[in-house]
C-alpha positions as CSV (number, residue, x, y, z in Angstrom):
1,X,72.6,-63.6,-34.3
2,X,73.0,-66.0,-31.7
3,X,72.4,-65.6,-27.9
4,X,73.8,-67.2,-25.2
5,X,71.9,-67.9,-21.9
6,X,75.2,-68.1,-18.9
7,X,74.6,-68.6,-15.0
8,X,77.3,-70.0,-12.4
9,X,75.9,-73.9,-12.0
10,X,74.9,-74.8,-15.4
11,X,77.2,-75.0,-18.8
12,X,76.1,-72.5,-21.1
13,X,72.8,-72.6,-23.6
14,X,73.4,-71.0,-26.9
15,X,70.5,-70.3,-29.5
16,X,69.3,-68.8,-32.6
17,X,68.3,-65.1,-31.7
18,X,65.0,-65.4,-33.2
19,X,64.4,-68.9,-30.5
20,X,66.1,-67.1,-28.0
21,X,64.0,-64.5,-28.7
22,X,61.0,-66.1,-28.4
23,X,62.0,-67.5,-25.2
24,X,62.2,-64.4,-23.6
25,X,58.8,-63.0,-24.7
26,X,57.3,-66.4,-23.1
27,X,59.6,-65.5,-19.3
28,X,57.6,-62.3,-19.5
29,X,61.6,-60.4,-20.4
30,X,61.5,-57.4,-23.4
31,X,63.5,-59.6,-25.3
32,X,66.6,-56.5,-24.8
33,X,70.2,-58.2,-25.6
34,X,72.3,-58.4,-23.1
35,X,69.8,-59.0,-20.5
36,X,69.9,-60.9,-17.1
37,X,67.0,-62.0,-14.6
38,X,67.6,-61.4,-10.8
39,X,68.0,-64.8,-8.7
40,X,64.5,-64.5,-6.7
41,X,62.8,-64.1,-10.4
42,X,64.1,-66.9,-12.1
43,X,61.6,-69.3,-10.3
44,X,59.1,-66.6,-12.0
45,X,60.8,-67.1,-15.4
46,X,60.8,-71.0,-15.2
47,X,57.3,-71.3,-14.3
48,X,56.1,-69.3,-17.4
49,X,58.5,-71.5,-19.6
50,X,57.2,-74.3,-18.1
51,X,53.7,-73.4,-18.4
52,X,54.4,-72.3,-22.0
53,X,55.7,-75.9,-23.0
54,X,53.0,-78.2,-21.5
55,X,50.6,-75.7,-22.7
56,X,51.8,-76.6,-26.2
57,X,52.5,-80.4,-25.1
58,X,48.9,-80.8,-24.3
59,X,47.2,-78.5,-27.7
60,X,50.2,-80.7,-29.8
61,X,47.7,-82.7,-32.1
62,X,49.2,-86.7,-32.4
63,X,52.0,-86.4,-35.1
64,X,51.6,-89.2,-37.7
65,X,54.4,-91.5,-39.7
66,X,54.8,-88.9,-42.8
67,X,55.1,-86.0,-40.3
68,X,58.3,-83.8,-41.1
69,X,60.5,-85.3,-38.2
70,X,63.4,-82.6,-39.3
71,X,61.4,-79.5,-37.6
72,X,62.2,-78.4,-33.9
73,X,59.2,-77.6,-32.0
74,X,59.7,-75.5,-29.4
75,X,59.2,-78.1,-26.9
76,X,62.4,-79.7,-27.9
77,X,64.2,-76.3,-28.1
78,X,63.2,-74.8,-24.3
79,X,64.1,-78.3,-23.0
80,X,67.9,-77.3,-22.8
81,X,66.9,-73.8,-21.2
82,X,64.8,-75.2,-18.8
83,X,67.5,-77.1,-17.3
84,X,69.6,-74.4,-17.5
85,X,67.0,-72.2,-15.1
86,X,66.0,-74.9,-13.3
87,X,69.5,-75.1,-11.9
88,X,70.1,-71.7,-11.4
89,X,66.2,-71.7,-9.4
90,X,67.6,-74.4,-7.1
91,X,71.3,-72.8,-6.7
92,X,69.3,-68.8,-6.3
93,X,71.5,-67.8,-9.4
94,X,71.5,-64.9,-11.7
95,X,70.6,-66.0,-15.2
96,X,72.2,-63.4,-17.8
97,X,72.4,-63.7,-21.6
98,X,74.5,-61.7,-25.1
């Protein structure tokens, strides 16, 4: 399944359901698909995403040379969605995602 994450001033973020997923659980949403977040509680939805990734930025032990470099942490995989609600927080936009 795939999900896609839509609101009027950014271009569309689409990830794997089980990311996308995961994502939600972290904004505080039920993880229901279709699903939107109200303009006035996607600052809400940011700051727990936010808070999610540096909390895992900062527990992230030092990686060394033979780590696998072909796994996405989910630091580089909220990056995208960040931007996307971080733009709608500024512009007081709906966030919706199928």
């Amino acid at each position: 399944m795939l999900v896609t994450f839509k609101t009027a001033v950014h271009a569309n973020i689409l990830m794997f359901g089980g990311d996308a997923l995961t994502m939600l659980k972290i904004m505080g949403q039920s993880g229901t698909i279709p699903g939107a977040i109200l303009a006035e509680d996607v600052p809400v939805a940011l700051a727990c995403l936010t808070g999610a990734m540096e909390a895992q930025r900062a527990s992230r032990p030092v990686q060394e040379k033979d780590a696998d470099e072909s796994a996405v942490s989910l630091l580089k995989r909220g990056l995208p969605l960040i931007e996307l609600f971080t733009s709608a927080a500024r512009a007081r936009k709906n966030v919706m995602w199928e």
